[in-house]
C-alpha positions as CSV (number, residue, x, y, z in Angstrom):
1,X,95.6,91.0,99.2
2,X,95.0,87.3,100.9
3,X,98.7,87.7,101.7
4,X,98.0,90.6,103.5
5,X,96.4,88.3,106.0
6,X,98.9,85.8,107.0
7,X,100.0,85.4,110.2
8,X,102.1,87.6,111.0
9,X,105.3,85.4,111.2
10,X,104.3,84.6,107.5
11,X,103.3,87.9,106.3
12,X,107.1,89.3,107.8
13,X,108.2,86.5,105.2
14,X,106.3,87.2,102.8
15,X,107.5,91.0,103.1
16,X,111.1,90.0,103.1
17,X,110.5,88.9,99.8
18,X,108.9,91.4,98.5
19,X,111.9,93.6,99.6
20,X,114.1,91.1,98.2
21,X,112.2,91.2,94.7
22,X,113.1,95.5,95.4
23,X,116.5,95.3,96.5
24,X,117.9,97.5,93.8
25,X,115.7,100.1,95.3
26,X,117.4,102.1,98.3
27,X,116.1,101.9,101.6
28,X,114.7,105.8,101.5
29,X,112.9,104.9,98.4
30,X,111.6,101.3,99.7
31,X,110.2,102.9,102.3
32,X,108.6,106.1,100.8
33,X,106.8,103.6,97.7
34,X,106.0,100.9,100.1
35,X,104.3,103.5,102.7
36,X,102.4,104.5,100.0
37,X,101.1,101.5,98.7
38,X,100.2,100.3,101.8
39,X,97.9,103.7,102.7
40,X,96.5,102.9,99.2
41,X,95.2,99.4,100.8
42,X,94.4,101.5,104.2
43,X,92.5,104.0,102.3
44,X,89.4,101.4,101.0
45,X,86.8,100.6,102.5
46,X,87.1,97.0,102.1
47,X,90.5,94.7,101.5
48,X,88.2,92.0,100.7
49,X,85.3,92.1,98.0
50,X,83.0,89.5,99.8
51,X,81.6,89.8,103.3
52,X,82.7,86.1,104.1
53,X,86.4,87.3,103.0
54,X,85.6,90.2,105.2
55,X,84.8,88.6,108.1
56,X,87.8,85.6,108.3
57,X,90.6,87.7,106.7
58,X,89.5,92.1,107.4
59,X,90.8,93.3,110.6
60,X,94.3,90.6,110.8
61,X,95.2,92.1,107.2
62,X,94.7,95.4,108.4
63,X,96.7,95.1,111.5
64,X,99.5,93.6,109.6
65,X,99.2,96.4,106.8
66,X,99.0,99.0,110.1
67,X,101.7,97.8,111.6
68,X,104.4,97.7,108.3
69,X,103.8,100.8,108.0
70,X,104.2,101.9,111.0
71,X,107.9,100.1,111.4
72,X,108.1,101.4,107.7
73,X,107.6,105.4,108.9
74,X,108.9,105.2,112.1
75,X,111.2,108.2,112.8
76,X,110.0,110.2,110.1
């Protein structure tokens, strides 16, 4: 999850590579798994156990999360 809070020049890096480590996925299929796991992260309460975590990292990891998955089910 702390990667989830990068910049987001970094965290569009950082989600390169995770495409990169699922390239012999298909698109389709990157995009339906990846939606979901990113609503699983959406769907708690808290990305971060600790209130200090909360309060540096929450809301930029969220809107990174928010918006891959909105350039992920864009058109669908």
């Amino acid at each position: 999850v702390q990667t989830c809070a990068l910049p987001i020049s970094e965290y569009a890096a950082y989600v390169h590579g995770v495409r990169h480590e699922y390239a012999h996925v298909d698109d389709d299929g990157w995009r339906t798994g990846r939606a979901a796991v990113l609503r699983r992260f959406l769907d708690t309460p808290h990305l971060f156990a600790t209130p200090h975590m909360r309060a540096q990292r929450e809301a930029r990891a969220r809107a990174n999360l928010t918006a891959e998955l909105s350039e992920l089910t864009r058109g669908q």
